[in-house]
C-alpha positions in Angstrom: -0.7 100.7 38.9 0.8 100.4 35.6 0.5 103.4 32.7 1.6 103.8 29.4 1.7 107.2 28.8 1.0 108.6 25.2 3.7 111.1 24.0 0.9 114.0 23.4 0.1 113.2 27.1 3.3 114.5 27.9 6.7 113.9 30.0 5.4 115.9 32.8 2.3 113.6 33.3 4.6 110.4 33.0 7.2 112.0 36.0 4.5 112.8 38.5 2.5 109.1 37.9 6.6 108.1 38.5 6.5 110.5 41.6 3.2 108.9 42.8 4.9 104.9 42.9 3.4 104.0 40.1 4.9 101.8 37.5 4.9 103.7 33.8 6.3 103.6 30.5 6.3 106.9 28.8 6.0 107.0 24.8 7.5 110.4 24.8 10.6 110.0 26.8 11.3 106.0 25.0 10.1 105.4 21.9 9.4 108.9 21.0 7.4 108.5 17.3 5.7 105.0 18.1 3.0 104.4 15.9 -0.6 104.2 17.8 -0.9 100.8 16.6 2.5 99.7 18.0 1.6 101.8 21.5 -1.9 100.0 21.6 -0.4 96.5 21.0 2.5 97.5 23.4 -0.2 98.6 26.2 -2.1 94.9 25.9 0.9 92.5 25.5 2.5 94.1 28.4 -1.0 95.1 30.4 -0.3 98.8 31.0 -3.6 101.1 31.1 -2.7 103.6 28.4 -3.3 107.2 29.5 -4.1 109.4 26.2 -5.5 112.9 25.1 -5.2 111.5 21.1 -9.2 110.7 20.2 -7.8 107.9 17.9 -7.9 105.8 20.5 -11.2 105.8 20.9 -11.7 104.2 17.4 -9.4 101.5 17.9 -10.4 100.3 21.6 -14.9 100.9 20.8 -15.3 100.6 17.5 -12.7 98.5 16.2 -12.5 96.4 19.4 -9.2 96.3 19.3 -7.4 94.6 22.3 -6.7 96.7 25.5 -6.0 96.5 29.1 -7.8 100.0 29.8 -7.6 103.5 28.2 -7.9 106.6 29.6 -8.7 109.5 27.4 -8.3 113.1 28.6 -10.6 115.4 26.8 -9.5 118.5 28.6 -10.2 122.4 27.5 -6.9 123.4 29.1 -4.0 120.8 27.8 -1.5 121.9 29.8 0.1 119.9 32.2 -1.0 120.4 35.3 -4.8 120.2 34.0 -3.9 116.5 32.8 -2.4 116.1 36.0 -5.3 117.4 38.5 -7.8 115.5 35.8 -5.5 112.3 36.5 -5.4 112.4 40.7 -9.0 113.6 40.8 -9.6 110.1 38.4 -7.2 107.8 40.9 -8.6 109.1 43.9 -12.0 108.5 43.1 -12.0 105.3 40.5 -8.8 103.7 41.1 -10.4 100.3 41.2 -12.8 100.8 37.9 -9.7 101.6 35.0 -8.8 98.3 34.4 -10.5 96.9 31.3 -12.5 100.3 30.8 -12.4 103.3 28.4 -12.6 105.9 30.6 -13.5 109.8 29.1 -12.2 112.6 32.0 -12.9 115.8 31.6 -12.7 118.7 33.9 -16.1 118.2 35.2 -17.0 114.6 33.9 -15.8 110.8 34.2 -17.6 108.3 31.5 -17.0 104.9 31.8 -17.6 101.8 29.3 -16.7 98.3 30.3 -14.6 96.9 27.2 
């Protein structure tokens, strides 16, 4: 799969989805800075599923309908990485097929979907 990985997401996040064989671009480690318009635009013209903990988001892709390939927003207690990472392989290993064209909300005990 494909990710763009939000710099508050985090390096570590971006290296174990790398780890895993999948494709990603991580905000942090390339363009460190980028604007959430410019990593929202970046994530549809180049169809990456953006992985995020940054609520913004949330207001661009539902309520302003803004353009997207998929978002997954991590609304964790515990930010450190190796929650993000246990909330991300619990997500992939049980809706790996659902995150493409969804907003997805993962908690620690909780995954919402709506279809964008």
């Amino acid at each position: 799969m494909r990710f763009l990985v939000d710099e508050c997401t985090g390096p570590t996040v971006a290296r174990w989805l790398r780890n895993q064989s999948h494709e990603v671009f991580s905000v942090f480690d390339e363009t460190r800075g980028m604007a959430d318009d410019d990593i929202l635009a970046k994530a549809y013209s180049e169809n990456w599923i953006l992985i995020t903990n940054d609520k913004d988001f949330g207001e661009m892709v539902c309520r302003e309908k803004r353009p997207n390939h998929g978002v997954v927003f991590l609304r964790l207690r515990d930010e450190r990485a190796v929650s993000k990472i246990d909330a991300i392989e619990k997500l992939l290993d049980g809706y790996r097929d659902q995150l493409a064209d969804a907003f997805v909300v993962v908690t620690e005990t909780q995954v919402r979907f709506s279809q964008l």
